[in-house]
C-alpha positions in Angstrom: 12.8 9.5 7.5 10.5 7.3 8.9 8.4 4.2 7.6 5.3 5.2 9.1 4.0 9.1 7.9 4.9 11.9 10.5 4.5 15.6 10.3 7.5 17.0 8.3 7.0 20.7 9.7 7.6 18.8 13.6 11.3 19.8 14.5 12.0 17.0 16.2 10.0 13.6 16.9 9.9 12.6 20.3 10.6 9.1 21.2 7.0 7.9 22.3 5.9 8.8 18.4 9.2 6.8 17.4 7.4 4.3 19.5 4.1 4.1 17.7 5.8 4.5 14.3 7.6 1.0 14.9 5.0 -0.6 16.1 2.3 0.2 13.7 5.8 -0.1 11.0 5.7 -4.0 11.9 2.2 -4.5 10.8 2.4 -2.8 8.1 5.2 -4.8 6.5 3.1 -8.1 6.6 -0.1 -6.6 4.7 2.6 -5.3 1.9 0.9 -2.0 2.2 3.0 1.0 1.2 1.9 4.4 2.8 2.7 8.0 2.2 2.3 11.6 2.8 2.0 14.4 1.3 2.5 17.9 3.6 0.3 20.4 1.6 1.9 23.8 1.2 0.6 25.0 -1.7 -2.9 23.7 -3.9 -1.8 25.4 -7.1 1.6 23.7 -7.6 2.1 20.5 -6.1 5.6 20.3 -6.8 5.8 22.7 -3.5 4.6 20.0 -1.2 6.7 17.7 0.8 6.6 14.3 0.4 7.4 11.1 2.8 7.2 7.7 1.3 7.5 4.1 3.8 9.7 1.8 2.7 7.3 -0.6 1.2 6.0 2.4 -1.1 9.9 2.7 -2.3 9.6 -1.0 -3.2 6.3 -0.7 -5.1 7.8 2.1 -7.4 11.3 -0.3 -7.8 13.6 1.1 -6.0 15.6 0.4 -2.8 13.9 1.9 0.2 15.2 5.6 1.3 17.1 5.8 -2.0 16.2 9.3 -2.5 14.1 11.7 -1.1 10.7 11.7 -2.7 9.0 14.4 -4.3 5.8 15.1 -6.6 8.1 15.4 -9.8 9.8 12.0 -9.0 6.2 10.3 -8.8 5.1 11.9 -12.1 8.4 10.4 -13.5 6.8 7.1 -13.2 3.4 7.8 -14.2 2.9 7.7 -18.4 1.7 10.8 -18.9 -1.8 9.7 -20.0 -2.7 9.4 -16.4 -1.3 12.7 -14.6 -4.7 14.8 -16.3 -6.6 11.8 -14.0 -4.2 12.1 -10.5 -4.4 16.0 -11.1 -8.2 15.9 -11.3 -8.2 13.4 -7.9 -6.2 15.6 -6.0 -8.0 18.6 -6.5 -11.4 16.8 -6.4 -9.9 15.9 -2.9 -8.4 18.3 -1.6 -12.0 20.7 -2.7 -13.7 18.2 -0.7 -15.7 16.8 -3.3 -14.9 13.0 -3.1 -12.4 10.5 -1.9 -9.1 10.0 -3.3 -9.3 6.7 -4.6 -7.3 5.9 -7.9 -5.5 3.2 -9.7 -2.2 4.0 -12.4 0.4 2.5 -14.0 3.9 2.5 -12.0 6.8 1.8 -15.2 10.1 1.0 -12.9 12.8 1.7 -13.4 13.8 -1.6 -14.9 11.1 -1.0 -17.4 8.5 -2.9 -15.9 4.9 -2.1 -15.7 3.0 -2.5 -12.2 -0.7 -1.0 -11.3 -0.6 0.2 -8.3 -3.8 1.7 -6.5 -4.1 4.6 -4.0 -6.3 5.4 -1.6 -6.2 8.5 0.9 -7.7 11.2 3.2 -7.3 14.6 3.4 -6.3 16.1 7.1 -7.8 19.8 7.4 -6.5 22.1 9.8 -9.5 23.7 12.6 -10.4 26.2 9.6 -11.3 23.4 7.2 -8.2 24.4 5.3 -6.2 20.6 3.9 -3.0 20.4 5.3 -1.9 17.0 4.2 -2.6 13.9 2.4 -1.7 10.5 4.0 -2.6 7.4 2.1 -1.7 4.1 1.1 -0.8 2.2 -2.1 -1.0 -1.4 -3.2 0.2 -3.3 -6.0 -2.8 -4.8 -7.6 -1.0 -6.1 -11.1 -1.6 -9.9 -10.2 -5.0 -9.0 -9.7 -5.7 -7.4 -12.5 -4.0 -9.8 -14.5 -6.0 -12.5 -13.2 -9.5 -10.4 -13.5 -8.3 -10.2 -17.3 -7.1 -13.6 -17.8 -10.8 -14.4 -16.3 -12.0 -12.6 -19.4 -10.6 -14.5 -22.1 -10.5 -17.4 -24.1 -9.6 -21.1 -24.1 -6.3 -20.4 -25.1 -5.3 -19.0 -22.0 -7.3 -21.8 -19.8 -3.9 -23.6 -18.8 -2.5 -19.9 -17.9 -5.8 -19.2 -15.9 -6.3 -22.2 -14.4 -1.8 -21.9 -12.9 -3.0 -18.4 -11.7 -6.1 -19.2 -10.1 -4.4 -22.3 -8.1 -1.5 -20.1 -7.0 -3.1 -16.6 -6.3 -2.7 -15.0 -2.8 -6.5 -13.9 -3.3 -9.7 -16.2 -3.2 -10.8 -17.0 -6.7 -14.8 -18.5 -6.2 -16.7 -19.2 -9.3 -20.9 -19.6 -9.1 -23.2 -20.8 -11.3 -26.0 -18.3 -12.2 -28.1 -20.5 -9.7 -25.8 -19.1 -7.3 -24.0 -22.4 -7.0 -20.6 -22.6 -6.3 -18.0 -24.3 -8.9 -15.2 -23.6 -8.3 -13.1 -22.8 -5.1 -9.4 -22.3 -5.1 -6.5 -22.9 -2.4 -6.4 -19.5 -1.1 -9.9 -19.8 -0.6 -9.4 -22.5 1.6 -7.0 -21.1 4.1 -9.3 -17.3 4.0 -12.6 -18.9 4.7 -11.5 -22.7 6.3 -13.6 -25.0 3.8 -12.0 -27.4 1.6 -13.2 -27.2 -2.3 -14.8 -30.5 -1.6 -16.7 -29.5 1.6 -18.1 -26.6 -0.5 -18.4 -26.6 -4.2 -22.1 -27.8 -5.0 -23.4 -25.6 -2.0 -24.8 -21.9 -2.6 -22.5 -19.0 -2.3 -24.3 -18.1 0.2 -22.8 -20.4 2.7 -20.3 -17.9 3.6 -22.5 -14.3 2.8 -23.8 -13.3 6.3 -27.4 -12.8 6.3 -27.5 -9.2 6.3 -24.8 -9.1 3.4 -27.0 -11.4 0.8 -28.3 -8.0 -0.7 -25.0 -7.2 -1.7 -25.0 -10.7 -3.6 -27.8 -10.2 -5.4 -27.5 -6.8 -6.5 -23.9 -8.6 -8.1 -25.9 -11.4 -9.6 -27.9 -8.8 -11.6 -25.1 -6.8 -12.4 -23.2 -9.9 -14.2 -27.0 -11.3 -15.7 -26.4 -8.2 -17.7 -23.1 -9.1 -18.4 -21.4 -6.2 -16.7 -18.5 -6.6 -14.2 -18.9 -5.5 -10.4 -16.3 -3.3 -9.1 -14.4 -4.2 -6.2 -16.2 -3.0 -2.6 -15.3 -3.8 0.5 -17.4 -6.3 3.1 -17.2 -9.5 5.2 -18.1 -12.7 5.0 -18.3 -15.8 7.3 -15.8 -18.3 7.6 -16.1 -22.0 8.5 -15.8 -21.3 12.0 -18.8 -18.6 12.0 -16.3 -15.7 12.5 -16.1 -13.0 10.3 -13.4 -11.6 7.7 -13.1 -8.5 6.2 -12.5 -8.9 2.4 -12.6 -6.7 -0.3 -14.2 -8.4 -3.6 -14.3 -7.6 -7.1 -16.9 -9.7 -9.5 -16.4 -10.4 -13.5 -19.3 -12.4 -15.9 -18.3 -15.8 -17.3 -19.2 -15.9 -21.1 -19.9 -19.3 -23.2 -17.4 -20.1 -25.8 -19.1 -17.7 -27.7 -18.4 -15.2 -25.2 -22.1 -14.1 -25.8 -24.7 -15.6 -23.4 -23.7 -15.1 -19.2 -22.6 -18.9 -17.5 -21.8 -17.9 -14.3 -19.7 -15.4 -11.9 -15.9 -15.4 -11.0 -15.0 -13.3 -7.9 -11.7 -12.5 -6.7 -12.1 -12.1 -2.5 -8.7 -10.4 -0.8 -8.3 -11.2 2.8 -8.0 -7.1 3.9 -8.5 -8.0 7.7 -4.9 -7.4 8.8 -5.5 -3.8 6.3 -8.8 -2.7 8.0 -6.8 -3.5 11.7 -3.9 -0.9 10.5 -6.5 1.8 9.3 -8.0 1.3 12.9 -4.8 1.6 14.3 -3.5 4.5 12.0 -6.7 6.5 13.2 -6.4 5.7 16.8 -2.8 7.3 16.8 -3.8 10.2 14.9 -6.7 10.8 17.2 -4.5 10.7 20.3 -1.0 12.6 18.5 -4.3 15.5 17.7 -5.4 15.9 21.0 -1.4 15.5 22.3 -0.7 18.7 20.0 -4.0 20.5 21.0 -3.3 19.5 24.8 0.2 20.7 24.5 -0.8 24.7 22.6 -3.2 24.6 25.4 -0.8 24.1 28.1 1.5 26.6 26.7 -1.2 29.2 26.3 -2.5 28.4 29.9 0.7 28.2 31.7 1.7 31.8 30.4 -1.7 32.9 32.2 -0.6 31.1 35.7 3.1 32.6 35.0 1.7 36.3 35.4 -0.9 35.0 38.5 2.2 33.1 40.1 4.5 35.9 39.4 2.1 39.2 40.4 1.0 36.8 43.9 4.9 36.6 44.9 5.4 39.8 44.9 2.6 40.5 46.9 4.1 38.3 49.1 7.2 39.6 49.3 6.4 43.0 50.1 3.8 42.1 52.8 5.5 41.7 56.3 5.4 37.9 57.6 3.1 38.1 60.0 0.5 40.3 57.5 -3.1 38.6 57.7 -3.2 38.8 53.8 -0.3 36.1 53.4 -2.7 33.2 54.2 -4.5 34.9 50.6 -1.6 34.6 49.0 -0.8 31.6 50.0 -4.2 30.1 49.0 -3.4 32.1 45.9 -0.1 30.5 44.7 -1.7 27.1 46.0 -4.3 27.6 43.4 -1.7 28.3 40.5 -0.1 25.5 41.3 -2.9 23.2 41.0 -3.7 24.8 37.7 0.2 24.4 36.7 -0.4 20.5 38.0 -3.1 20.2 35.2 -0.9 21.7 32.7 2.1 19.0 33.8 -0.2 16.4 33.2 -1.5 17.6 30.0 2.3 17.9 29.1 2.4 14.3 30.1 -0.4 13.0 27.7 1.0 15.0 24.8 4.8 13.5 25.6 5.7 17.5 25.6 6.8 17.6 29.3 10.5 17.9 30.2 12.1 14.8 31.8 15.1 14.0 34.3 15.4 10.9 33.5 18.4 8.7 35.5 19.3 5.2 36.0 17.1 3.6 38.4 15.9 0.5 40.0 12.3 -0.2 39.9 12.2 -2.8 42.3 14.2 0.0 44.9 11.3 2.7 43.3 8.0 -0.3 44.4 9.6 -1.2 47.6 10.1 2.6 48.7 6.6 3.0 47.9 4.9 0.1 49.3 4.2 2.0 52.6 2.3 4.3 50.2 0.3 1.6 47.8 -0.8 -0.6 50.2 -3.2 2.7 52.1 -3.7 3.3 48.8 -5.1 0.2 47.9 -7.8 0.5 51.0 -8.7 -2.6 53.4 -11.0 -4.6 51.0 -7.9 -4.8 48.5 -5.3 -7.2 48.8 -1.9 -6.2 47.2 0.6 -8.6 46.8 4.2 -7.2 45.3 5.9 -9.5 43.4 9.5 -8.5 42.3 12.4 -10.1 40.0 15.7 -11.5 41.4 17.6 -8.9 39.0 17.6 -5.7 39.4 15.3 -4.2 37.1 17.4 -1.2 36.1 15.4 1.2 33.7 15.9 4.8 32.9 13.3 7.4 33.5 12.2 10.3 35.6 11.4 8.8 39.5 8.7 11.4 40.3 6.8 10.3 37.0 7.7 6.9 37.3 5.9 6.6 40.9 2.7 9.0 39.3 2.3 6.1 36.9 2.4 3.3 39.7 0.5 5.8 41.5 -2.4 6.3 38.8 -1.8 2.4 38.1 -3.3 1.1 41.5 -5.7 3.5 41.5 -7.4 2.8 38.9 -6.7 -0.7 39.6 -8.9 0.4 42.9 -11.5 2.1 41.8 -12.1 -1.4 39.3 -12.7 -3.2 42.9 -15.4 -1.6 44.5 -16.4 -4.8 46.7 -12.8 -5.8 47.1 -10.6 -8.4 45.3 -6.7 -8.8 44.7 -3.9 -6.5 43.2 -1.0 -8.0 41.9 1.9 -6.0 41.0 4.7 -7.9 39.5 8.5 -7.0 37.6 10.6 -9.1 35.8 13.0 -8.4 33.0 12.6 -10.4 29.5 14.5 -10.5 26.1 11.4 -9.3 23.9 11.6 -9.3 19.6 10.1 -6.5 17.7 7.3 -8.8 16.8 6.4 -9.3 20.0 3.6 -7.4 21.7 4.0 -4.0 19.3 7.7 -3.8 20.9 9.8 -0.8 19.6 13.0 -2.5 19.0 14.2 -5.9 20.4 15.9 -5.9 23.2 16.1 -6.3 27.3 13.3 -5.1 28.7 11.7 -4.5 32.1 8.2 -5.1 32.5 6.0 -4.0 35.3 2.2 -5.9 35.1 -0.7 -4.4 37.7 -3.6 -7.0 37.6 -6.9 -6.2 39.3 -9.5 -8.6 39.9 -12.5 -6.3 39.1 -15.0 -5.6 36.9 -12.6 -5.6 33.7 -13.7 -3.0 30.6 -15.4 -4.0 27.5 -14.0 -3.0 23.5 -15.0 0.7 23.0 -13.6 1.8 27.0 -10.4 -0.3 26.1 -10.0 1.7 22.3 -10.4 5.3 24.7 -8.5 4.4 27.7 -5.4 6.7 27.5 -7.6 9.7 26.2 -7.3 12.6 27.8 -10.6 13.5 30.2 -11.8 10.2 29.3 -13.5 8.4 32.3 -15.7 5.8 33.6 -16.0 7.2 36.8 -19.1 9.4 38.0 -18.8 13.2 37.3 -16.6 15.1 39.5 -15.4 12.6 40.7 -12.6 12.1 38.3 -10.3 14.1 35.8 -9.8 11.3 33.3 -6.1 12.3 32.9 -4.4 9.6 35.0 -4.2 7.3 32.7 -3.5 9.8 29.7 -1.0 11.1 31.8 0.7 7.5 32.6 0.5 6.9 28.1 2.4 10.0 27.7 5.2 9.1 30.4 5.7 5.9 29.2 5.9 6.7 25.6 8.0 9.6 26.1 10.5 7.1 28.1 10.9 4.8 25.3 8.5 2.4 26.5 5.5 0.8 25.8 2.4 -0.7 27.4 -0.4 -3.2 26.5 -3.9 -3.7 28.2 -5.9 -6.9 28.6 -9.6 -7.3 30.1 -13.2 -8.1 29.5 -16.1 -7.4 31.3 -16.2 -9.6 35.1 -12.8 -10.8 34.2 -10.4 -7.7 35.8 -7.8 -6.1 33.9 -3.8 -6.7 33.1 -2.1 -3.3 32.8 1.6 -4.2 31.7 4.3 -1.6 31.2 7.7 -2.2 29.1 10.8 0.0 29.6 14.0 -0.4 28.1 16.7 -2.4 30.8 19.8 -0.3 31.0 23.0 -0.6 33.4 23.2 0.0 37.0 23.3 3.7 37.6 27.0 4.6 38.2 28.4 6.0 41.8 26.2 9.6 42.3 28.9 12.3 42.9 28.1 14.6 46.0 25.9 17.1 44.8 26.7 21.3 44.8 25.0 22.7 47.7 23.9 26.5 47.0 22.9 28.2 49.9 23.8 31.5 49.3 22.9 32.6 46.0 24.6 36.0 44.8 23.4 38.9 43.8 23.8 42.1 42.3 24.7 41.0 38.7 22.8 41.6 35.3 20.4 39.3 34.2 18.8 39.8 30.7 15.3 38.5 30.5 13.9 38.1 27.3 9.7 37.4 26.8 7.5 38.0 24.6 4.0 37.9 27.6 4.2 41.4 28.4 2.3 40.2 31.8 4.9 37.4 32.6 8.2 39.9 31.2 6.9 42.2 33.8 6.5 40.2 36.6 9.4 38.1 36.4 11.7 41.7 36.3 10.2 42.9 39.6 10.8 39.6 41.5 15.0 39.8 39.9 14.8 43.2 41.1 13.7 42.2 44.4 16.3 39.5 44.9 18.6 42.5 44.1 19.6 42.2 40.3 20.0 44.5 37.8 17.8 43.5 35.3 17.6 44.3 31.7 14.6 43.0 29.4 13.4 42.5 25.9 10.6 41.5 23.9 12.0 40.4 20.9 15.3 38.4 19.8 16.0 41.7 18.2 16.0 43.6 20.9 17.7 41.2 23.2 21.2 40.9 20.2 20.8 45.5 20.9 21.3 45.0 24.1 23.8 42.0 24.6 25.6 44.7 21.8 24.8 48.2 23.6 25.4 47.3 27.4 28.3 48.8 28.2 28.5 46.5 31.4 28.5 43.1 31.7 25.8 40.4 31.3 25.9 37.4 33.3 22.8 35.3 32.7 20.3 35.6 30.0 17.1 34.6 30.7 15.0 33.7 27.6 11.7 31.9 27.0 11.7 28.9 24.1 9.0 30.1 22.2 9.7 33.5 20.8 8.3 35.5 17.8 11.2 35.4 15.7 13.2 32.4 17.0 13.5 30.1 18.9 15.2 30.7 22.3 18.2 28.2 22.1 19.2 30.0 18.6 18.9 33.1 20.4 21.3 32.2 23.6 23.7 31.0 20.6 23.6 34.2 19.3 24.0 36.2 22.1 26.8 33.4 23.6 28.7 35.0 20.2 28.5 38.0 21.4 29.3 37.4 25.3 31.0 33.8 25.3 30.8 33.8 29.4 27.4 34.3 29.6 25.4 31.5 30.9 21.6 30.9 29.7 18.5 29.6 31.6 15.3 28.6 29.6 12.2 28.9 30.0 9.1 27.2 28.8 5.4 26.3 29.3 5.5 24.2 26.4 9.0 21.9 26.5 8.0 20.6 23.3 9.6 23.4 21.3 13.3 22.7 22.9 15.7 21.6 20.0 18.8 22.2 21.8 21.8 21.4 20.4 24.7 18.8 22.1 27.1 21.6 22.6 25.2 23.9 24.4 23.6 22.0 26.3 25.7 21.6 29.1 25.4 25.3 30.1 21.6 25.4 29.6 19.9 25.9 32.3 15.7 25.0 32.4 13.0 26.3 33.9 9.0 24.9 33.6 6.5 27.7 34.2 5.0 28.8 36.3 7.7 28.8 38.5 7.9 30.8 42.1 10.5 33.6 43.0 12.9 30.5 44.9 12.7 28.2 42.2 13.9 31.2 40.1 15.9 32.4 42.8 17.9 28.5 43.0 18.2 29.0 39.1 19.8 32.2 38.9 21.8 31.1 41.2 23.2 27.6 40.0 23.6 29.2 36.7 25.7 31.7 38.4 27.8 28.9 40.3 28.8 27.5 37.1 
């Protein structure tokens, strides 16, 4: 279970959204902010609905992180039952759309204890407006409250008041109906930089921004009338002049007679490092979105290029050589396989994409492709390649290794329009979790491109790795290369950072796990004559791609036997009286998945050996024993590279 809320319908997480859970995971743990998530199955019973709590939310409730698995019933368990009428109501106000989910109970631990604990959260909705799950936070606000109350009394409790005020994590600021500050406490000091004797005697408005002195006198009205002011969020200035998010809650100060208004006490909570997560948290949820849409959509779209691919090859094949309608074809199945390039890249982005990943050495990987970069580059560039003294052994796939450089320098490029310098360096570094929104501490090797140009301002930085997002002019541009580069880099354990600013160029630096040396490669198999003649069983559920892909078999001489559904395929692997040698199955099929099915069927005929097929590799959950005689192939794919797959998956 993870600290950081995922989908709990998601088979299996990939390791780029391990990556962002970490990272975010780190900050997260210094603002003492618990999160959770609730997967909504069913609105009418919420004891139906599956539940992930962070470790900080375990520790908020009393208990030892990951303890047990949470659940709706355990949280009730906690609540007195005076307030579950109150969640109820918030929940279904909520989820009907009707308001935000912002509440505040009692927690009684399990050591007896009482804590208030307050919740805030969003409901996710599904393209149909239907809510599919709650993610939220919650934050232990008993000191708070305690102070606000001890605020509230009387001189009995002035010695207790006057301990919590000088020792509270939160600023405690006291005013003077005049607006005249009175008091200003230690926590104060370090939030907003003034010492209580620079500032006490000045107006509170010393640190209220300009256009925020409305808010300060609508609370100064509020308190006249002896009412408190509930907390709401804003900024104020610091000493400096910057700004700092803080969220502030506002009580009356009564005479002795607690009858006649003296002043104001406000309680000001530093939420900057809070407001930076919730940016954060919504950044990753915007890009994980559009990674799942651009990963249906690739699926859906690859299917369609399956069927063009497959129909076009066997026009081919039954035209003569020299035919005049080859060079259609051929234009044809050039076309497909631009549109399949799209769908790679889209895969990319959405860290959906299969992988070969091997030991490599990126220094080796730069200095093969220098003869490429520096053309690349153009003669108003110049690149200078920098590389460490150790081998900077990583693990990844080489041909989306080099697209990254490739998209790197480009863009690096494009930023130079009048010329300037490109510097691409390596080096290998010892880097701690802390550091730089690392995954896990460790060795890692880091790759930095570093233009010259005209750098990026905020909002282009906070879309960079979108998908179709681009600066460039229109058509001139898919805005996928660097979507495509976030995607590869995630989904190879690794992690990347951005620096620039407007006239100031831009620092593009990549992390990758170090790993050993690659060992000795072993001579590799050579197939050149594939056999034929045995019985291949190809299930699909595309009528259009099934089709297609048993005419080209058929032409390479197979018999082929085919199936729509896993049901049919387990009658036939039972019925044939002859044998099967391969089974051909797609990943995604209508009653399960494919790698259940080639278990099944492996049951049934132990010597069969499988080949896959996908457009979507996200849906793969193979398991470790069968995967050494699984076989994988990305669609579209032509009648050779089926050909070469048939026939290592015979030669096995």
């Amino acid at each position: 279970m993870s600290d950081f809320p995922t989908d709990p319908t998601t088979p299996r997480r990939s390791s780029g959204r391990r990556n962002s859970d970490a990272l975010l995971r780190r900050v997260v743990e210094l603002a003492h902010l618990g999160w959770w998530q609730t997967h909504i199955n069913s609105t009418a019973d919420l004891n139906q609905n599956t539940t992930i709590w962070s470790d900080e939310t375990y520790r908020i409730f009393g208990h030892e992180p990951r303890s047990f698995e949470p659940t709706t019933e355990r949280f009730f368990a906690q609540i007195p039952p005076d307030e579950h009428a109150m969640i109820g109501e918030a929940v279904a106000r909520a989820i009907g759309g009707d308001g935000d989910f912002h509440i505040e109970h009692r927690v009684v631990r399990p050591d007896g204890s009482i804590r208030k604990v307050e919740e805030r959260a969003v409901v996710e909705r599904d393209a149909s407006g239907a809510p599919v799950r709650f993610v939220g936070t919650a934050l232990d606000v008993t000191d708070r409250r305690r102070i606000e109350a001890a605020l509230k009394g009387t001189d009995t409790g002035a010695r207790l008041l006057a301990q919590i005020v000088e020792n509270s994590h939160d600023a405690i600021v006291s005013a003077a109906l005049d607006g005249v500050i009175t008091t200003w406490n230690p926590a104060a000091e370090r939030v907003f930089g003034w010492k209580a004797s620079e500032i006490i005697g000045r107006p509170a408005s010393t640190f209220t921004p300009t256009d925020r002195e409305h808010e300060m006198q609508e609370c100064f009205e509020l308190i006249m009338q002896g009412k408190p002011k509930d907390t709401y969020e804003s900024v104020r200035l610091r000493r400096d002049g910057s700004l700092v998010d803080v969220a502030i809650s506002a009580s009356p100060i009564f005479d002795a007679d607690g009858t006649t208004v003296m002043g104001v006490a406000a309680i000001l909570r530093d939420i900057t490092q809070q407001k930076r997560i919730a940016t954060q948290v919504r950044h990753a949820q915007r890009l994980e979105s559009v990674g799942r849409l651009a990963g249906g959509v690739a699926h859906d779209f690859n299917n369609l290029l399956m069927a063009i691919t497959g129909y076009a090859e066997l026009i081919r094949m039954d035209l003569p050589e020299d035919a005049p309608q080859q060079e259609d074809v051929r234009a044809l199945l050039a076309s497909a396989e631009r549109g399949a390039r799209l769908t790679r890249q889209l895969l990319a982005f959405g860290r959906r994409q299969v992988l070969n990943p091997v030991p490599l050495d990126l220094n080796a990987v730069l200095r093969d492709m220098e003869g490429v970069l520096r053309p690349l580059t153009g003669g108003d560039v110049t690149m200078r390649l920098t590389l460490s003294h150790e081998p900077a052994n990583v693990r990844a796939d080489r041909a989306q290794l080099e697209q990254v450089v490739v998209n790197l320098v480009a863009n690096a490029r494009d930023a130079m329009p009048h010329g300037g310098l490109l510097d691409i360096e390596t080096s290998v570094a010892d880097i701690g979790a802390h550091q730089l929104g690392a995954v896990e501490s460790g060795r890692y090797v880091r790759l930095v491109v570093k233009d010259t140009g005209i750098g990026m301002d905020a909002e282009t930085q906070s879309r960079l790795f979108e998908p179709f997002f681009t600066t460039k002019p229109r058509g001139t541009s898919t805005g996928m290369g660097l979507a495509t580069s976030y995607g590869i880099v995630k989904q190879s354990g690794g992690f990347l950072t951005v620096e620039s600013a407007e006239g100031e160029g831009t620092t593009m630096r990549i992390f990758l796990p170090a790993v050993d040396p690659a060992p000795r490669a072993e001579p590799e198999t050579q197939v050149d004559d594939f056999p034929t003649g045995q019985t291949i069983l190809v299930v699909e559920d595309d009528a259009a791609v099934r089709s297609s892909t048993r005419a080209i078999l058929e032409r390479l001489n197979y018999v082929v036997l085919d199936a729509e559904t896993p049901t049919d395929a387990l009658a036939l692997a039972r019925s044939h009286d002859g044998p099967i040698d391969v089974l051909l199955t797609d990943i995604m099929l209508p009653e399960m998945p494919g790698t259940r099915l080639a278990d099944l069927v492996a049951q049934l005929r132990p010597d069969i050996r499988v080949v896959r097929m996908s457009g979507f590799p996200g849906t793969m959950d193979l398991l470790p024993d069968s995967a050494a005689r699984h076989s994988f192939l990305q669609k579209p794919f032509t009648a050779d590279t089926l050909a070469r797959a048939i026939g290592a998956a015979l030669a096995k």
